[in-house]
C-alpha positions as CSV (number, residue, x, y, z in Angstrom):
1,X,87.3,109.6,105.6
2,X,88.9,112.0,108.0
3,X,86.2,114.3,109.8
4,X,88.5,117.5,109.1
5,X,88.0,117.6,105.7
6,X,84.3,116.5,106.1
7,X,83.7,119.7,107.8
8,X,85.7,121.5,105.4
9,X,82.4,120.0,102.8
10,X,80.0,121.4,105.5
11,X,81.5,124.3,106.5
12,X,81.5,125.5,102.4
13,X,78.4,124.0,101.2
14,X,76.3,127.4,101.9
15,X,78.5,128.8,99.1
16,X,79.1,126.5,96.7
17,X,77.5,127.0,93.3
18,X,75.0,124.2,91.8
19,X,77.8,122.1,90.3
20,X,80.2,122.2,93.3
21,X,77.1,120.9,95.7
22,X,77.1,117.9,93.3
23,X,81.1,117.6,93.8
24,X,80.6,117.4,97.0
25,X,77.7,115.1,97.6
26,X,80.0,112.4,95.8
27,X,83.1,112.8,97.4
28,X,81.1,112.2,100.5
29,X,79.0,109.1,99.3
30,X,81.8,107.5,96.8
31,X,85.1,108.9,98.6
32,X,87.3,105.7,97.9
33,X,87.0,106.4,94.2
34,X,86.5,110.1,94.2
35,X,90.3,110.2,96.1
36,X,91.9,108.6,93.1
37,X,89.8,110.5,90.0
38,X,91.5,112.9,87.7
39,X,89.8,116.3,88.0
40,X,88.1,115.8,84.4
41,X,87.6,111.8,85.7
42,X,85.5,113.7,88.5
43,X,84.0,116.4,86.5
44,X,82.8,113.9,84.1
45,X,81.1,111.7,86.9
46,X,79.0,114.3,88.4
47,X,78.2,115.9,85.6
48,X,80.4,119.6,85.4
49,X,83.6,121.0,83.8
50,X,87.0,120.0,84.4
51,X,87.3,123.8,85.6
52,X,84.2,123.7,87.9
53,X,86.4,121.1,89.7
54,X,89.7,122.6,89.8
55,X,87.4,126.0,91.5
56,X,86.2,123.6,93.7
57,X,89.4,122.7,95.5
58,X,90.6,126.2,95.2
59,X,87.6,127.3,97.4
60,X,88.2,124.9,99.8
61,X,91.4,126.3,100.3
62,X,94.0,124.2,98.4
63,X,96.6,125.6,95.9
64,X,95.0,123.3,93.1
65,X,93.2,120.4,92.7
66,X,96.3,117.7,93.0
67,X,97.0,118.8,96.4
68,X,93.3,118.3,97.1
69,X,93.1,114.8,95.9
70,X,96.6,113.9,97.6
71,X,94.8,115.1,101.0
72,X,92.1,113.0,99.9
73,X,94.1,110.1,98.9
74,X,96.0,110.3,102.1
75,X,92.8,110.1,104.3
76,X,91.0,107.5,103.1
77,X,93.3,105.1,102.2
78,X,93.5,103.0,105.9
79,X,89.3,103.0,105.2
80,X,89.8,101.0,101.9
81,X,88.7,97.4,102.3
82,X,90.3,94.8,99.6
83,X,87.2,94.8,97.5
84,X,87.4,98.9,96.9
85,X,91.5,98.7,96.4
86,X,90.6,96.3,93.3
87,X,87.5,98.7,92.4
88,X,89.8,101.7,92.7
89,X,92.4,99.7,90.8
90,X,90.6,98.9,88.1
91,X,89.2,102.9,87.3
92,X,92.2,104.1,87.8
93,X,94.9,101.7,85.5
94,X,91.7,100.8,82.8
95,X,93.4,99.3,79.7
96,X,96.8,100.8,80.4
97,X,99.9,98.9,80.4
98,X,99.9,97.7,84.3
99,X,104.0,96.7,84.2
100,X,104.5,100.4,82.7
101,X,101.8,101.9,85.6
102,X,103.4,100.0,88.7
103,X,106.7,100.8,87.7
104,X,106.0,104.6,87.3
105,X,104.1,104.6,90.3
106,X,106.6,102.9,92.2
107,X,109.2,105.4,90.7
108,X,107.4,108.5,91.8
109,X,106.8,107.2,95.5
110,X,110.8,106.7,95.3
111,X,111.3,110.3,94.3
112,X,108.8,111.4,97.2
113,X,110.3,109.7,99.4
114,X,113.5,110.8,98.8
115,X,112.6,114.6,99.1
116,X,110.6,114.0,102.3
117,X,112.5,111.6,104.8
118,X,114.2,113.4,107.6
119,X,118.0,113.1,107.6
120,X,118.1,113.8,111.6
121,X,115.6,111.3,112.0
122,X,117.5,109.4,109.9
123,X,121.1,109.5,111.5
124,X,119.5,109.6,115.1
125,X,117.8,106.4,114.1
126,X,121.2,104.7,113.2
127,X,122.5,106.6,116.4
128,X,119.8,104.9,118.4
129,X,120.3,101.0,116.8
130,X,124.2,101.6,117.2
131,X,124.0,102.1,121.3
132,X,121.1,99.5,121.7
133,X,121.5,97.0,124.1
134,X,118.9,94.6,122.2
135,X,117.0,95.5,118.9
136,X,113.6,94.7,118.2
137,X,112.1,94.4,114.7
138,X,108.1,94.3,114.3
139,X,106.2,93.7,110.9
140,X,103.3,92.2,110.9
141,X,101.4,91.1,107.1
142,X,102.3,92.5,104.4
143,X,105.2,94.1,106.0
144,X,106.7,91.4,107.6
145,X,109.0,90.7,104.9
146,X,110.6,94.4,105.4
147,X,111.1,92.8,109.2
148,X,112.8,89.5,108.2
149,X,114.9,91.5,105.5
150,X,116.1,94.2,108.0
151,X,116.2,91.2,110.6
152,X,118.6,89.3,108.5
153,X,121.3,91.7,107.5
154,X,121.5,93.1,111.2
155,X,121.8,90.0,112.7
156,X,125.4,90.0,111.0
157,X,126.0,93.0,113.3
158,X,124.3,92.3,116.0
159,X,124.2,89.3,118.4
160,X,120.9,91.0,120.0
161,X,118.5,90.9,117.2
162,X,114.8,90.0,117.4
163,X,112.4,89.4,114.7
164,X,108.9,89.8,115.8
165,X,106.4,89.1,112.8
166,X,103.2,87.5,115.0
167,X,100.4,89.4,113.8
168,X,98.3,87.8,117.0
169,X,98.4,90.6,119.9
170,X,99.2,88.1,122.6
171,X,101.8,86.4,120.7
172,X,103.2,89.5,119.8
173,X,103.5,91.0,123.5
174,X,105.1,87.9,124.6
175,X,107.7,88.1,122.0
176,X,108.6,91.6,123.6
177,X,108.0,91.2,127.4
178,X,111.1,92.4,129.2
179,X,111.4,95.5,127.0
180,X,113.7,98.0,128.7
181,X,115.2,101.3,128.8
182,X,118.4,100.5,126.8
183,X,116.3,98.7,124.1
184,X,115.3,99.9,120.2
185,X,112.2,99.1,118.5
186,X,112.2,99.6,114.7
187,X,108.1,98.7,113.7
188,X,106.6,99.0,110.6
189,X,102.9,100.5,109.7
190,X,101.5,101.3,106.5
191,X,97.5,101.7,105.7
192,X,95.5,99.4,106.5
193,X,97.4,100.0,110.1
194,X,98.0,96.9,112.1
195,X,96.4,97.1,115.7
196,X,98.7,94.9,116.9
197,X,101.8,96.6,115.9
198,X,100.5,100.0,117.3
199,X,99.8,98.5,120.5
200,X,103.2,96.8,120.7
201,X,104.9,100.0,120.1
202,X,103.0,101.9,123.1
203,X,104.2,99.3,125.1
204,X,107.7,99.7,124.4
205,X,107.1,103.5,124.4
206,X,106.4,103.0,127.9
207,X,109.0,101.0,129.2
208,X,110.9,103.8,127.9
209,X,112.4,102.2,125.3
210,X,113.3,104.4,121.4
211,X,111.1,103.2,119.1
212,X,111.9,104.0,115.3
213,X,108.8,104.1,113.3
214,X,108.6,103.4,109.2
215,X,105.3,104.1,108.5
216,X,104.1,106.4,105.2
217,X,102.8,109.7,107.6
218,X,104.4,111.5,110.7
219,X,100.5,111.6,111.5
220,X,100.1,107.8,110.9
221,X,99.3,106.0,114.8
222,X,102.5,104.6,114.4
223,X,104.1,107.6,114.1
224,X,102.5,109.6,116.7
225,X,104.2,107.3,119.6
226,X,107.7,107.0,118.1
227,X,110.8,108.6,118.9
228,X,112.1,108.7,115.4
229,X,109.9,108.3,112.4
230,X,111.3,107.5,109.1
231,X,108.3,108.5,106.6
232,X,108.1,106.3,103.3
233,X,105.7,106.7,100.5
234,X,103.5,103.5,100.9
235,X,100.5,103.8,98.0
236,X,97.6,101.4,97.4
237,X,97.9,99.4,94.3
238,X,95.1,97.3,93.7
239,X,95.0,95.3,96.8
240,X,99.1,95.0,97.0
241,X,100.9,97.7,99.2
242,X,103.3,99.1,97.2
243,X,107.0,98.3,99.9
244,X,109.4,99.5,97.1
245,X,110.1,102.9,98.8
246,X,110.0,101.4,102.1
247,X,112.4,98.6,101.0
248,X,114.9,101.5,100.0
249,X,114.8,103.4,103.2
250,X,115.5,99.9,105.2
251,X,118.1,99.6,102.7
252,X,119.5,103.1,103.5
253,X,119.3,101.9,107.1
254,X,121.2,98.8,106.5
255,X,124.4,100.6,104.9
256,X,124.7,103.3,106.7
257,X,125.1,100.9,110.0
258,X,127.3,98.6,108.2
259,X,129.6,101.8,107.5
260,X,129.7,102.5,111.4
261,X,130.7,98.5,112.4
262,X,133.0,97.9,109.1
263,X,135.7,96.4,110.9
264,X,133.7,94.5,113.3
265,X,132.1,93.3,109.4
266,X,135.0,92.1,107.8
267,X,136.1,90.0,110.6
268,X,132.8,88.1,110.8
269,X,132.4,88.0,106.8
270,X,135.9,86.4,106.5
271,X,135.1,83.8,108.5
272,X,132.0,83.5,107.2
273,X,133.5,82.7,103.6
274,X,135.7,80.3,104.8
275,X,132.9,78.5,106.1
276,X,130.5,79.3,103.3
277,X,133.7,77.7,101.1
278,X,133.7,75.2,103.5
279,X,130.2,73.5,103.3
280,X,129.2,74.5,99.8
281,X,126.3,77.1,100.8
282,X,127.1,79.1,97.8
283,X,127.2,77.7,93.7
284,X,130.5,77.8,92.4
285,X,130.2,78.6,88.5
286,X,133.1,76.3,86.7
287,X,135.0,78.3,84.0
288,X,134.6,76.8,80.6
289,X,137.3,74.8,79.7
């Protein structure tokens, strides 16, 4: 859990009341499930009012008790390990319909992410891919289908497209050796944060190459060494990483260059159908007769 906030518990504790002292004491010793309780949830677990709990985060500073727990939930999520995602999982989705839960879930991290994501970051990172002399794309684990995706659509664009989803260190930096100036690197990073990518990415910081970061925080260690960061909502569910929202920004990504190299596009997707027509690669659905 981040120190900050474990101060903020210190620093208050002379003058918390009885109940709020109990508050407290269990965010500290059960954080991973006190981040994703409802305020009567919490109340109800150590024991006090709903409204002894909403007072709580109001004397800690916060404008209300959802803005507490989204600080909270924001914290310790790169601490969870796969056995407290499922224990989380299971208090917070219960008997519920799960499809119904995922799907709003997903839904809301679309809407935050929509209201959040820089468009300057966004335009100067399809600036940045557009002059690039080569393009590298790094997503290791769970993300490294967001790579391959990204990866495969650019490469229709691009002859200078590298895919780099080794989630080995050494692999990984011999995959990028070489980086230069004139070079892009778009890396992914969502809790828990891969090592290796973060490590890649300061070494094509310092070659001086842009690196574009999609990662769910400005504050994330991916984002503190990029160029550009492109912020996506990224929220544990269970012990899958929700990629929907980040899915849609790559997608935004995607069109936007395609609308800057349209006619270099139609060129190389005409040929492409004739060849496609050619060897069969696609199912041709026969009419009826």
């Amino acid at each position: 859990m981040n120190t900050d906030f474990l101060m903020l518990l210190q620093e208050n504790e002379p003058h918390f009341s009885k109940g709020q002292k109990r508050i407290a004491r269990y965010i500290r010793e059960s954080y991973d499930k006190a981040a994703f309780m409802t305020a009567h949830r919490l109340g109800v677990t150590v024991g006090v009012s709903e409204s002894t709990v909403v007072r709580f985060a109001v004397d800690l500073g916060f404008d209300g008790y959802p803005t507490m727990q989204k600080a909270m939930q924001e914290m310790v999520l790169n601490r969870l390990t796969s056995v407290q995602r499922l224990e989380v999982a299971s208090d917070r989705i219960g008997d519920q319909d799960v499809l119904s839960k995922v799907i709003q879930s997903d839904i809301e991290k679309l809407r935050r992410t929509g209201e959040t994501v820089s468009r300057e970051e966004f335009q100067a990172s399809v600036n940045a891919v557009l002059d690039a002399k080569r393009v590298y794309i790094i997503g290791v684990r769970s993300t490294a289908p967001l790579a391959n995706f990204l990866g495969y659509y650019l490469n229709y664009m691009f002859n200078n497209v590298h895919i780099v989803t080794a989630s080995g260190t050494s692999e990984m930096f011999e995959k990028i050796v070489g980086m230069k100036s004139d070079d892009v690197v778009i890396a992914f990073s969502f809790p828990r944060y891969s090592a290796a990518t973060l490590k890649a990415a300061q070494y094509c910081r310092s070659t001086g190459a842009q690196v574009i970061a999609i990662t769910d925080h400005r504050e994330s260690p991916l984002g503190q060494c990029a160029n550009h960061v492109l912020c996506a909502k990224s929220d544990m569910v269970s012990l899958v990483d929700s990629l929907v929202a980040p899915l849609s920004v790559v997608n935004a990504l995607i069109v936007a260059i395609a609308a800057k190299r349209e006619k270099e596009l139609h060129r190389t997707f005409e040929e492409l159908e004739h060849i496609w027509e050619e060897y069969n690669v696609y199912q041709i659905r026969e009419e009826n007769q």
